[in-house]
N, C-alpha and C positions, 0 to 999 in steps of 0.2 A: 504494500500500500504506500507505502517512505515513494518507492521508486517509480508509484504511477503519479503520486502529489508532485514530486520534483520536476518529472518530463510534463506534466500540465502547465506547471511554475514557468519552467522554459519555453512549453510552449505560448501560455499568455502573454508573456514579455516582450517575445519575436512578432506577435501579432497586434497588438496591442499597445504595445512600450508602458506598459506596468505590470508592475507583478503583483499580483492577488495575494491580500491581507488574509484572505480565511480560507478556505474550502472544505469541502463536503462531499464526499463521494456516495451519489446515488445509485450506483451498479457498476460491477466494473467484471467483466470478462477476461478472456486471453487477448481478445480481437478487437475491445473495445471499453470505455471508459465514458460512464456521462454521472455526470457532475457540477454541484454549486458553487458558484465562485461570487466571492466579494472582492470589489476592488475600492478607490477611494471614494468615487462618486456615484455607481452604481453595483447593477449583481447581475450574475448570467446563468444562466441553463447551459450546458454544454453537451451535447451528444457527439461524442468523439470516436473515431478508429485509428485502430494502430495497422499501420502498413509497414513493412520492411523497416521496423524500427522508429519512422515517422508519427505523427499525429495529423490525421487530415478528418476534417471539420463536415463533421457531415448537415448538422444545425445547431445554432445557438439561437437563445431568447436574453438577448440583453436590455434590463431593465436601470435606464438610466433617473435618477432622483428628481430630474425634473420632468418626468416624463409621468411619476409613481402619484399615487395616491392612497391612503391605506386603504386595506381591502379588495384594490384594484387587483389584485395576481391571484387568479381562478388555479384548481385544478381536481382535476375530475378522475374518476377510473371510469375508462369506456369498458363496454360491456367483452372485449377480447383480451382485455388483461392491460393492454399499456394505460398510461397515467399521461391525460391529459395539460398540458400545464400551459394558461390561455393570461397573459396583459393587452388590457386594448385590444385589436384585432390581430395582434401576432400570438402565435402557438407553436408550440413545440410536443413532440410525441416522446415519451421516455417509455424505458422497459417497466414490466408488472415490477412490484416487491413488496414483501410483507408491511415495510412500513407505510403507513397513514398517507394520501397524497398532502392532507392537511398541516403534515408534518414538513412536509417542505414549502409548502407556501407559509407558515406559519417561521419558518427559521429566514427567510428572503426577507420577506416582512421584519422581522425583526433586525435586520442586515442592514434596510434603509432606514427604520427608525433612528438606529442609530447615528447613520452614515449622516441624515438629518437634526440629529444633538437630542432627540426627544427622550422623553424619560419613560423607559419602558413599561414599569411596573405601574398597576393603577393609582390615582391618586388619594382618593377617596372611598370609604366602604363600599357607596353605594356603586362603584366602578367594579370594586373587590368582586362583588355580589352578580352583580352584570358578568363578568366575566367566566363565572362559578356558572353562572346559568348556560352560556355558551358553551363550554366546558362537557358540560354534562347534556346537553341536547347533540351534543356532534360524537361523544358514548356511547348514550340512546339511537343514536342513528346506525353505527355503526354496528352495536349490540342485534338491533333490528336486522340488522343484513348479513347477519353469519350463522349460518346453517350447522345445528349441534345433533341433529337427527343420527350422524354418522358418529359421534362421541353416546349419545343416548342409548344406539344398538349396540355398541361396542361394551359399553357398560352392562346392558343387560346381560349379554353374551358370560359375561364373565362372572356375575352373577350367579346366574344359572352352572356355569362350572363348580363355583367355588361351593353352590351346593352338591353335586353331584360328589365332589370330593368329599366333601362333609360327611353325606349321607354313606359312602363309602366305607371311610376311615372310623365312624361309629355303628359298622355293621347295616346299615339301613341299604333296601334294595328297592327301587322302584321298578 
């Protein structure tokens, strides 16, 4: 990971003429690498490949501080697994992964609050509170959408073993 962060660094530099303050690697292969990048005035999506050693740019979503707005950076899981991730009318496609898409727009977001001097944490209870409620409806959503039907059966299944050994091991025969 040290060695894909470094040739990104290199490669941001040579593209760019900065080098990225933060990053994030959102999936990363033999063949390929994409990834969050913060730089001093904005942040990027990067879906990269490695070719013969090289890095060649297959798409980037760069989102510059004057361009942001909070809340503006969407992203979505489409119904075949990649993770939408939508500013304004530019979009980029990234691979499926276990984590949250909200989790990446939520650390971007955070990227330029900063980058803009804002104070991240809420101000006030009732912010506090607000936040607690977002929190836990995007949970509930998420809760909502994961299918435990196949942890259910697998439970029963085992159940139903650990009686059969039971009834077993104290002589009981069905």
């Amino acid at each position: 990971m040290e060695e894909s962060e470094r040739i990104v660094r290199i490669w941001a530099e040579e593209r760019f003429d900065e080098i990225p303050l933060k990053l994030s690697i959102w999936s990363e292969e033999e063949d390929f690498i994409q990834i969050l990048i913060r730089f001093t005035d904005s942040v990027m999506i990067a879906d990269l490949d490695y070719e013969d050693g090289e890095i060649v740019e297959e798409s980037t979503l760069k989102i510059s501080i004057d361009t942001w707005q909070p809340g503006s950076i969407q992203t979505r899981r489409m119904p075949d697994g990649l993770v939408r991730f939508r500013h304004r009318s530019n979009d980029i496609f990234l691979a499926a992964q276990v984590r949250a898409p909200e989790w990446a727009s939520a650390l971007l977001e955070q990227w330029l609050l900063e980058i803009r001097g804002d104070n991240i944490g809420p101000h006030d209870r009732r912010q506090q509170v607000s936040d607690l409620k977002r929190k836990k409806e995007s949970i509930s959503r998420l809760l909502e959408q994961a299918d435990f039907s196949v942890i259910h059966n697998g439970i029963s299944q085992i159940n139903a073993r650990l009686d059969n050994v039971d009834d077993g091991l104290s002589g009981k025969r069905r």
